[in-house]
N, C-alpha and C positions, 0 to 999 in steps of 0.2 A: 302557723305562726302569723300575728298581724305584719302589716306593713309599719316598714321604720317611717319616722319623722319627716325627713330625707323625701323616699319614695311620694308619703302623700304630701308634700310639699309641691314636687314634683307636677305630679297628675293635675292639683287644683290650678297651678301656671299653667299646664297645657291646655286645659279645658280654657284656661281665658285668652291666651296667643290663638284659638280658632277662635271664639267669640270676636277678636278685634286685633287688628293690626298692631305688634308689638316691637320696638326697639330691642335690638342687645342689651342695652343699660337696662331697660325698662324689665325684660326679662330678669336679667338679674337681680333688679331691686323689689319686681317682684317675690322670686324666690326667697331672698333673705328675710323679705318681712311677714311672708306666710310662714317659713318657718320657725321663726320667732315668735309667733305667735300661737302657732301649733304647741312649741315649747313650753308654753308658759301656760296654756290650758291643759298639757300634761302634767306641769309642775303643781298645779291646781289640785287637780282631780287628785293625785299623788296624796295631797295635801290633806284633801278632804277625806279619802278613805282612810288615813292614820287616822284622822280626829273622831272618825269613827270608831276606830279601833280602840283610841283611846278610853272613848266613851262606854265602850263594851269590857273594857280593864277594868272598871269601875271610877275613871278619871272623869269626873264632870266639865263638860263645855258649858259656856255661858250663849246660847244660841241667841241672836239676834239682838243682843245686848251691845251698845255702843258706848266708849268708856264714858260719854258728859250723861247718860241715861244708867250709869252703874253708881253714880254717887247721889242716892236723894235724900229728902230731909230726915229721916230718922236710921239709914243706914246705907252702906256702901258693899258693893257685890263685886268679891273679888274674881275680876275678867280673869282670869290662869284657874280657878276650882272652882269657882262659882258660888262660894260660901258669902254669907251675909253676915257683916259687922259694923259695931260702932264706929270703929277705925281701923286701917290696916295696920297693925303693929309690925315694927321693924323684923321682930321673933318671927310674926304670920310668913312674911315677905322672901325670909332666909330660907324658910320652907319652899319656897322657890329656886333656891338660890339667886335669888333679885333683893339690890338695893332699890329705897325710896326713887332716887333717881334712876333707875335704869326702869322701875317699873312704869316712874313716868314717861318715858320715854319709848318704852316698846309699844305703849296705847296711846300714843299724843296729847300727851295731857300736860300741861302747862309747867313748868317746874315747879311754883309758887303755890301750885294747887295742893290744897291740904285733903288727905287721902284719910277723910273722915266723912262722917255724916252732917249734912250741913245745920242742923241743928245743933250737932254737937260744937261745930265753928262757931255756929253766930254765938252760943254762952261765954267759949273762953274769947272772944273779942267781946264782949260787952263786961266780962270782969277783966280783961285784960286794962280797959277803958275806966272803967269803977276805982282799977289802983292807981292810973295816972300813967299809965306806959307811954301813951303816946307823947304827952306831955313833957315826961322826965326823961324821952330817948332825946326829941329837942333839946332841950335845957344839954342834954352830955353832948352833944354833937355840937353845940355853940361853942360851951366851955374848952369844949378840944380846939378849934378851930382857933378860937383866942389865946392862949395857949400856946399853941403850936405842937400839942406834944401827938407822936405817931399814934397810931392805932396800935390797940392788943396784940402780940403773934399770934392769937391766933383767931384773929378777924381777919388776919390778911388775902386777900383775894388769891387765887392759885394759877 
């Protein structure tokens, strides 16, 4: 059976307390940040052999794919399966069980960022522009303000 965590944590601070004159503290803080670190290259590997595993279930990884390199102009590669779409539809996403926002968020992707192909973006902003949206959101956002009357219930921020 290997050596626990503990153990080579251990061994690699003793090999350095002979290399060079160590404090108590120093020992100590030694230890805790080799093992910590030890930890989290365990937690790793761990990590890595599932997504192989996964991989060999038949569950696609999206290797070396970064989420601003998954969205380009004529489609977008969903980081969780690896499939290619116009757009990630809410339906695709459930099959995850991830909403829009949590999906942006487990990849760091912007909130605001639209989880389309940016092609498909630049159309519906140029006909969004063509009917006057930006325009007539102005115009309603002045008139309320003049006015005074509240906002929608359900515009209201949460």
């Amino acid at each position: 059976m290997g050596k626990s965590l503990v153990e080579m944590a251990a061994e690699l601070v003793q090999s350095q307390c002979a290399a060079k004159a160590m404090s108590t503290e120093e020992i100590t803080m030694a230890l805790q940040a080799t093992y910590n670190v030890l930890q989290s290259l365990q937690a790793g590997e761990a990590k890595l052999q599932a997504g192989i595993s996964e991989a060999t279930a038949g569950v696609v990884t999206v290797p070396g794919m970064t989420p601003e390199k998954s969205i380009q102009k004529n489609k977008i590669v969903c980081l969780e399966c690896g499939q290619e779409f116009k757009m990630l539809s809410p339906k695709h996403l459930r099959s995850h069980d991830l909403t829009g926002r949590e999906y942006r968020g487990k990849w760091g992707l912007p909130l605001r960022q639209p989880l389309c192909a940016k092609a498909l973006s630049e159309r519906r902003k140029k006909a969004g522009k063509e009917r006057g949206l930006p325009e007539n959101l102005r115009k309603s956002i002045a008139k309320r303000k003049k006015s005074g009357k509240p906002k929608k219930a359900g515009a209201e921020k949460k």
